[in-house]
C-alpha positions as protocol buffer text, in pm:
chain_id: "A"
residue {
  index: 1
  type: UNK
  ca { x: 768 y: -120 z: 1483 }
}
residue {
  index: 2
  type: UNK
  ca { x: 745 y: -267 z: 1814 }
}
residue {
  index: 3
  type: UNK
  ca { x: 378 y: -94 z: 1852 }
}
residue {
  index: 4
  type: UNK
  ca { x: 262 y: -208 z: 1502 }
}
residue {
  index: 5
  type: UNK
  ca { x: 351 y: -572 z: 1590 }
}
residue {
  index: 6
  type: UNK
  ca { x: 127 y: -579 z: 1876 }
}
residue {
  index: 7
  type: UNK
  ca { x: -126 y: -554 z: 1638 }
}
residue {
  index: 8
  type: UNK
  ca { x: -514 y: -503 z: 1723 }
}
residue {
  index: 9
  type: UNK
  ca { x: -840 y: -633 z: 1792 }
}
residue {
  index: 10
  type: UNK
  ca { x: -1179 y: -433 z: 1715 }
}
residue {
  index: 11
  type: UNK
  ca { x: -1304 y: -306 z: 2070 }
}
residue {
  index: 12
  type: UNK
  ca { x: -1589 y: -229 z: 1980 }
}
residue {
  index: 13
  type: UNK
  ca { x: -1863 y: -253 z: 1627 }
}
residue {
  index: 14
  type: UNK
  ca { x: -1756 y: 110 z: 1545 }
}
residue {
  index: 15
  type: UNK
  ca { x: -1400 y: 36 z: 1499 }
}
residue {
  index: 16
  type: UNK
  ca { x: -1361 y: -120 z: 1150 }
}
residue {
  index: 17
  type: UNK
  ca { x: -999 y: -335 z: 1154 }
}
residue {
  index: 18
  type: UNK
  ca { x: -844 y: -599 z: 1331 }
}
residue {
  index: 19
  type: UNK
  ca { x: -467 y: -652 z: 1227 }
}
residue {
  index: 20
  type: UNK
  ca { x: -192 y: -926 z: 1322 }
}
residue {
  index: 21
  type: UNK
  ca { x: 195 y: -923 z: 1204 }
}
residue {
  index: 22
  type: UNK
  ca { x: 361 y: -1213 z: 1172 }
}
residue {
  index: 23
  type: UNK
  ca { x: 756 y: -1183 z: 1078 }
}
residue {
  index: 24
  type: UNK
  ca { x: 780 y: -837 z: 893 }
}
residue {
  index: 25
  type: UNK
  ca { x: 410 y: -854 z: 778 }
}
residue {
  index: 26
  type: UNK
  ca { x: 107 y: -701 z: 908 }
}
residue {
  index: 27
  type: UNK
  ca { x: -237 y: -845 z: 773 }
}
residue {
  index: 28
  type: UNK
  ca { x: -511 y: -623 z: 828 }
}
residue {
  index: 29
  type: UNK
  ca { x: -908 y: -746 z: 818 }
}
residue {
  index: 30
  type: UNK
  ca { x: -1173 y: -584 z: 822 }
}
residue {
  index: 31
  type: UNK
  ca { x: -1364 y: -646 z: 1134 }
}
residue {
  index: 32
  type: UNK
  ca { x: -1677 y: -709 z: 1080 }
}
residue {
  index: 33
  type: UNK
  ca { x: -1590 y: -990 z: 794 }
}
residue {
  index: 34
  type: UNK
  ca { x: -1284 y: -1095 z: 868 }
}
residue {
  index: 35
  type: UNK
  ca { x: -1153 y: -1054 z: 541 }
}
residue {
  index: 36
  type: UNK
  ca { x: -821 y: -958 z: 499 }
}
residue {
  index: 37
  type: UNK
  ca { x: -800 y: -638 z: 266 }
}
residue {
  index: 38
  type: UNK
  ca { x: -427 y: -563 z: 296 }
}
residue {
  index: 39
  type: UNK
  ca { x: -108 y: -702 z: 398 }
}
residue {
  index: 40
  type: UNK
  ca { x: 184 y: -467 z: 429 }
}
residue {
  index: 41
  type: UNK
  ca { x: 543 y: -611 z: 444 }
}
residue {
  index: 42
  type: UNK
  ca { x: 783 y: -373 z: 656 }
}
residue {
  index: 43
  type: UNK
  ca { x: 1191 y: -364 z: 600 }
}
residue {
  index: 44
  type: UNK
  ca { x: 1400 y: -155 z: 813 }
}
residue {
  index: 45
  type: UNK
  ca { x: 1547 y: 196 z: 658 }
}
residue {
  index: 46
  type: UNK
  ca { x: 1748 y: 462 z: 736 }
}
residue {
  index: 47
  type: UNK
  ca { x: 1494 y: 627 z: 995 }
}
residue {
  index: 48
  type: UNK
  ca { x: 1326 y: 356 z: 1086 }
}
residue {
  index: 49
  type: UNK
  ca { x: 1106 y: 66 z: 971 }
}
residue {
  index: 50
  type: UNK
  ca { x: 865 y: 119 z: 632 }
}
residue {
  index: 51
  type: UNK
  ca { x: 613 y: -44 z: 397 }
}
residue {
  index: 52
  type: UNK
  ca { x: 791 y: -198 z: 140 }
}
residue {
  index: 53
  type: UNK
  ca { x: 504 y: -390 z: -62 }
}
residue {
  index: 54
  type: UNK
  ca { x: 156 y: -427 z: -17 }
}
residue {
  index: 55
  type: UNK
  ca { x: -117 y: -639 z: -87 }
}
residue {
  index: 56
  type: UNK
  ca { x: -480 y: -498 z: -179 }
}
residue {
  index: 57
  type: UNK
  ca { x: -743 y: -752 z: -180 }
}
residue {
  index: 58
  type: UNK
  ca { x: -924 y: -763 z: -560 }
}
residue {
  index: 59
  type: UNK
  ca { x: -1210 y: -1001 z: -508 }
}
residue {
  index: 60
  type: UNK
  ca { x: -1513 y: -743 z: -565 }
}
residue {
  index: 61
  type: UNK
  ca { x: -1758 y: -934 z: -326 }
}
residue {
  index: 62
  type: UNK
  ca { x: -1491 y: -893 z: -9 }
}
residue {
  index: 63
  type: UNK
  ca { x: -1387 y: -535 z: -144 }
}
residue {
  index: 64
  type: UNK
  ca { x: -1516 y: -226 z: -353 }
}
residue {
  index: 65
  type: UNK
  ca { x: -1133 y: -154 z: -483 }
}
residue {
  index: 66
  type: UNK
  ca { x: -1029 y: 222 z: -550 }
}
residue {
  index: 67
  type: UNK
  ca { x: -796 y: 337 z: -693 }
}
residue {
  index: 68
  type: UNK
  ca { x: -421 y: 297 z: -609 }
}
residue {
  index: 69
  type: UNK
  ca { x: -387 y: 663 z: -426 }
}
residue {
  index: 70
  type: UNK
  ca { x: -660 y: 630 z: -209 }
}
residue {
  index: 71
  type: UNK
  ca { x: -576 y: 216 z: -81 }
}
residue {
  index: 72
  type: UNK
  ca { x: -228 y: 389 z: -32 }
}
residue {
  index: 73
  type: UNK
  ca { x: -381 y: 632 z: 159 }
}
residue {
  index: 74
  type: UNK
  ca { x: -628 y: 439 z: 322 }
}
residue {
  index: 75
  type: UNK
  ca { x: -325 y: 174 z: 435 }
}
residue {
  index: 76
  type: UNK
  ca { x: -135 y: 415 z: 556 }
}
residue {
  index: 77
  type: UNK
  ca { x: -412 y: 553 z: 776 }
}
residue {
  index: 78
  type: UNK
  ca { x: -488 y: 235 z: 967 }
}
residue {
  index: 79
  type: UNK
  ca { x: -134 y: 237 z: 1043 }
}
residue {
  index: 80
  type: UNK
  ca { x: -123 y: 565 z: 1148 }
}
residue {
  index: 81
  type: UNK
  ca { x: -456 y: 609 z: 1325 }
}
residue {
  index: 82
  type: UNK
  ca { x: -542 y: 218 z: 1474 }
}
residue {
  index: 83
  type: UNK
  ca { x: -182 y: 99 z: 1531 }
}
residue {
  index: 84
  type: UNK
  ca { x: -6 y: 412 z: 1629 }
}
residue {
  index: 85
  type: UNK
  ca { x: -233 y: 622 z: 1763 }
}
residue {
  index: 86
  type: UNK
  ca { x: -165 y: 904 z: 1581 }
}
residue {
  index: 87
  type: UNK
  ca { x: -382 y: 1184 z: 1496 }
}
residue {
  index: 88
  type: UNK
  ca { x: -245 y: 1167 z: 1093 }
}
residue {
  index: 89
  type: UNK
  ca { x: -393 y: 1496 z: 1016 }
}
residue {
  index: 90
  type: UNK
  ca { x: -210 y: 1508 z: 693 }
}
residue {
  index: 91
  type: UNK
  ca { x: -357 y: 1185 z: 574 }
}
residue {
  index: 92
  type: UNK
  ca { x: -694 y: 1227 z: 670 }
}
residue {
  index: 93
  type: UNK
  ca { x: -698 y: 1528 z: 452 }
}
residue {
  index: 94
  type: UNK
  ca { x: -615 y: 1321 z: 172 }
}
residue {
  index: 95
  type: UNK
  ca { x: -941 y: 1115 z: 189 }
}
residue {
  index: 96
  type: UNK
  ca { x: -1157 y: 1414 z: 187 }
}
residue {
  index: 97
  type: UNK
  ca { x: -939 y: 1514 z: -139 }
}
residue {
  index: 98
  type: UNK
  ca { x: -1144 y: 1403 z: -466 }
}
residue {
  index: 99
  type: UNK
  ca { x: -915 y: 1066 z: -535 }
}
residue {
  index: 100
  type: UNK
  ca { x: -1158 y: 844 z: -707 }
}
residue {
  index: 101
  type: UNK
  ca { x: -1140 y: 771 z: -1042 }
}
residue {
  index: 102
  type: UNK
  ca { x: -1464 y: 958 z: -1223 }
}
residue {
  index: 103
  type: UNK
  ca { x: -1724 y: 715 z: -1304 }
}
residue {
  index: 104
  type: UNK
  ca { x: -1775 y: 598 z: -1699 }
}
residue {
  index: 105
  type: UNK
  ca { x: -2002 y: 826 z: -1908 }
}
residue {
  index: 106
  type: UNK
  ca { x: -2321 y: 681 z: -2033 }
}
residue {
  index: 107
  type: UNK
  ca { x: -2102 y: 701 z: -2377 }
}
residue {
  index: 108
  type: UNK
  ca { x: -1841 y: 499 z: -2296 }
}
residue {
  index: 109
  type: UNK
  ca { x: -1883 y: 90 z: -2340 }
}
residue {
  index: 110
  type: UNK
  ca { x: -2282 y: 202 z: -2389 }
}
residue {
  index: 111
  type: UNK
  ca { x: -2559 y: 57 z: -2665 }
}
């Protein structure tokens, strides 16, 4: 937990988040924008610390939402990846996984 407070800033314009914690929550922006997309509130457990609730940011014109699986995912990856430096193999697969939700056919909601 100690590592995920520290937080991070964007070195560089190829790395995409900048995140700060304050208390048990960590706000992560995207770094280009500086909108925030998530916030992800932490409470201790058994092994450890984990994300208890999150936040997903709805406004379309500061996000393109997905669906739940794949913010999950996505969430957990910037944790994983930017924060702790791991290599989250496991999660990384997941994205490459078909998780979107199939786009309307021209006979749904069509005249």
């Amino acid at each position: 937990m100690e590592r995920i407070r520290r937080g991070c800033i964007a070195p560089d314009m190829d790395a995409k988040w900048d995140v700060f914690v304050e208390g048990n929550v960590a706000y992560l922006h995207r770094s280009w924008t500086g909108f925030g997309i998530f916030e992800a509130t932490f409470a201790t457990a058994k092994s450890g610390w984990r994300v208890s609730a999150a936040v997903v940011e709805r406004e379309p014109s500061r996000y393109r939402r997905s669906t739940d699986r794949l913010e999950r995912v996505i969430l957990e990856l910037v944790i994983s990846s930017v924060l702790l430096g791991e290599p989250a193999a496991e999660l990384r697969a997941e994205m490459v996984t078909p998780m979107r939700r199939p786009s309307a056919s021209p006979r749904e909601g069509g005249s």
